[in-house]
C-alpha positions in Angstrom: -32.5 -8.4 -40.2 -29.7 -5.2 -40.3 -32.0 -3.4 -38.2 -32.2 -5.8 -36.0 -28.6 -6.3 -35.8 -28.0 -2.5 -35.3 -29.4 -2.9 -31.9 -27.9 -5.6 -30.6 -24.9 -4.0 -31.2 -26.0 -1.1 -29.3 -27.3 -3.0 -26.2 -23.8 -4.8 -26.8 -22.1 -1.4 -26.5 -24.1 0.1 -23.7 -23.6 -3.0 -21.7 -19.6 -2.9 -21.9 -20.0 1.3 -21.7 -21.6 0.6 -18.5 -18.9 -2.5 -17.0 -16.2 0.1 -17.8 -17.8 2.6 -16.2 -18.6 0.5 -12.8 -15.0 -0.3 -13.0 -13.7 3.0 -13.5 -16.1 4.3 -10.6 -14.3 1.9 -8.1 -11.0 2.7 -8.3 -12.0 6.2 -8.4 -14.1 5.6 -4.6 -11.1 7.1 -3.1 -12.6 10.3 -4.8 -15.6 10.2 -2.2 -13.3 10.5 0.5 -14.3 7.5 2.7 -11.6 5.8 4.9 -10.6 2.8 3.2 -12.0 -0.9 4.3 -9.3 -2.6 6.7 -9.8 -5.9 5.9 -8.2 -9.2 8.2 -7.4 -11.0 4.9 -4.1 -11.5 3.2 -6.5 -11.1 -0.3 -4.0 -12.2 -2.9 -0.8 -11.1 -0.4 1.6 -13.5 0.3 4.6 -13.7 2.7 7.1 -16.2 3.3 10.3 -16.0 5.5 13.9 -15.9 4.5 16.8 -17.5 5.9 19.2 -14.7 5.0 18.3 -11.1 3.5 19.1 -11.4 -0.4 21.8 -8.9 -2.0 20.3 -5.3 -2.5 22.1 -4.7 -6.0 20.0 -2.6 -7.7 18.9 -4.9 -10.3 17.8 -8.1 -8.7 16.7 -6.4 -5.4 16.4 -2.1 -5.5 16.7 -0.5 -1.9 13.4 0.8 -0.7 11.9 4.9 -0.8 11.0 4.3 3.2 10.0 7.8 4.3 10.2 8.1 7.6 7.8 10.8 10.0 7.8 13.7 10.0 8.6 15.2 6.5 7.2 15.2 3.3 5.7 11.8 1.7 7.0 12.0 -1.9 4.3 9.9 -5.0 6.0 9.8 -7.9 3.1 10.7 -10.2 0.5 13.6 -9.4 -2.5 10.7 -9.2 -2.7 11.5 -5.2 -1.0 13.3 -2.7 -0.4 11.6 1.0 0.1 14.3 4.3 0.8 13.7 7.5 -0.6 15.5 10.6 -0.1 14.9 14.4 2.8 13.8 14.3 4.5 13.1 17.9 6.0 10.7 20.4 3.2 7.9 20.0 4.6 4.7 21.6 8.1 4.4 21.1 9.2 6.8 18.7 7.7 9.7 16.5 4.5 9.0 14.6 1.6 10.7 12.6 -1.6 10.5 11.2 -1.3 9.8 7.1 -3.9 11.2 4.9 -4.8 10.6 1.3 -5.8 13.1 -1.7 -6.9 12.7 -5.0 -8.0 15.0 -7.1 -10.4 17.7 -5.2 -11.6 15.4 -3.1 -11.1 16.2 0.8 -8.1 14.9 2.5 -9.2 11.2 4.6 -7.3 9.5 7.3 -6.2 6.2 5.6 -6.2 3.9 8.9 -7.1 4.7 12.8 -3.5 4.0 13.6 -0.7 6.6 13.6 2.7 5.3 11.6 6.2 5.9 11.7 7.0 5.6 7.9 5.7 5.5 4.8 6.2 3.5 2.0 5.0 3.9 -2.1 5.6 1.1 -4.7 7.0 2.3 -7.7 4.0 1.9 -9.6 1.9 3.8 -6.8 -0.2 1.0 -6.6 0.3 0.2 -3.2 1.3 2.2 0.6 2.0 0.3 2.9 2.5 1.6 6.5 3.3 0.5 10.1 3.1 -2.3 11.1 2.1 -3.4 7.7 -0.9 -2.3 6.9 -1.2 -2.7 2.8 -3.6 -0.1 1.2 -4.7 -1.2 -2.8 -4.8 2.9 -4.4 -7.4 1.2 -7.2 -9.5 -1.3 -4.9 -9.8 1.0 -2.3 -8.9 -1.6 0.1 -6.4 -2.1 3.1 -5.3 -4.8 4.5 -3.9 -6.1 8.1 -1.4 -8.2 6.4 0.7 -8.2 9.8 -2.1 -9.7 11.4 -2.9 -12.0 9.3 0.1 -13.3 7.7 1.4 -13.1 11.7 4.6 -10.8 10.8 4.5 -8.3 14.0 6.0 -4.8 14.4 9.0 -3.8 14.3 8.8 -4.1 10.4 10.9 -2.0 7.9 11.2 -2.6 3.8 14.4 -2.7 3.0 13.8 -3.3 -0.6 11.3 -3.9 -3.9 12.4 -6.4 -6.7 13.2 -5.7 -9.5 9.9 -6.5 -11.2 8.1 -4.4 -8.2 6.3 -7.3 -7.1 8.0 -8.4 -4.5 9.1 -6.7 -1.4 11.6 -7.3 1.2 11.1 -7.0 5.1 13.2 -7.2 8.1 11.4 -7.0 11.4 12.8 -7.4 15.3 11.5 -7.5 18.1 12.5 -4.0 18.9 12.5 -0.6 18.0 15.5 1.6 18.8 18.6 0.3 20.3 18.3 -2.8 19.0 22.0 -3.3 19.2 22.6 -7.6 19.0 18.5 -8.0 18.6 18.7 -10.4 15.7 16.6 -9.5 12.7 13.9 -11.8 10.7 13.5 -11.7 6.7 10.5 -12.0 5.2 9.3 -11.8 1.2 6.3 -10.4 0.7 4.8 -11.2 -2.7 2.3 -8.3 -4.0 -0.8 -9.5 -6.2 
């Protein structure tokens, strides 16, 4: 009976060995350097609009690290770097092409489009980019969330909650000298 109890346990352990593994593989597939999926789904995104922005105070709601092109894109941890290339009058204002590193892996192009910021949650979890294109760092997935949760350019985040779940947006329907364009508030709730 022990013996055959020793290997269960050890088709047991080679089982989970290799779940971890699959799931540490796929949030390592940025590591292959292959342009992440753009998907037209709001996954497990969620927006809803505001009457009024809510009080940045930096507790409740923290003003937002937007980095704006060209410069440098600061990550707060050394788990990937993000570049920018290109950069130069691309519609209405400056714009570039953003890249993503990890590790040794070759520098890819996160989307076709060229954007005009760039913005890391403070877990590094997420970048999200004009006109709100949300890329997961783990899933290796991005999504059209201004497509699909109909929330059109000109978007900029104003701030993150507290938590870090939640962001706040302001958009218009303008891009510079927007003097009197009113402005429309969105939540957007992050899985």
């Amino acid at each position: 009976m022990k013996p055959l109890l020793g290997r269960v346990r050890v088709v047991l352990l080679f089982a989970i060995g290799l779940m971890l593994a699959e799931t540490a593989s796929r949030a390592q597939i940025a590591d292959v350097a292959v342009t992440p999926p753009i998907l037209k789904s709001a996954g497990q995104f969620r927006a809803r609009r505001l009457n009024e922005p809510p009080v940045v105070d930096g507790r409740a709601w923290i003003a937002a690290n937007v980095q704006a092109t060209p410069g440098p894109v600061l990550v707060s941890t050394q788990a990937f770097v993000l570049t920018l290339e290109d950069c130069g009058d691309v519609g209405d204002f400056v714009r570039c092409k953003l890249l993503f590193r990890r590790g040794r892996a070759a520098p890819v192009r996160i989307d076709n489009d060229f954007t005009g910021w760039v913005f890391v949650t403070p877990d590094d979890r997420y970048i999200v980019t004009e006109p709100l294109f949300v890329l997961d760092v783990r899933e290796w997935k991005q999504y059209a969330l201004f497509d699909v949760l109909k929330i059109p350019n000109y978007v900029s985040i104003e701030a993150v909650s507290g938590d870090g779940k939640r962001l706040f947006i302001a958009r218009r329907d303008c891009a510079i000298d927007c003097k009197g364009m009113p402005f429309e508030y969105y939540e957007l709730t992050l899985p």
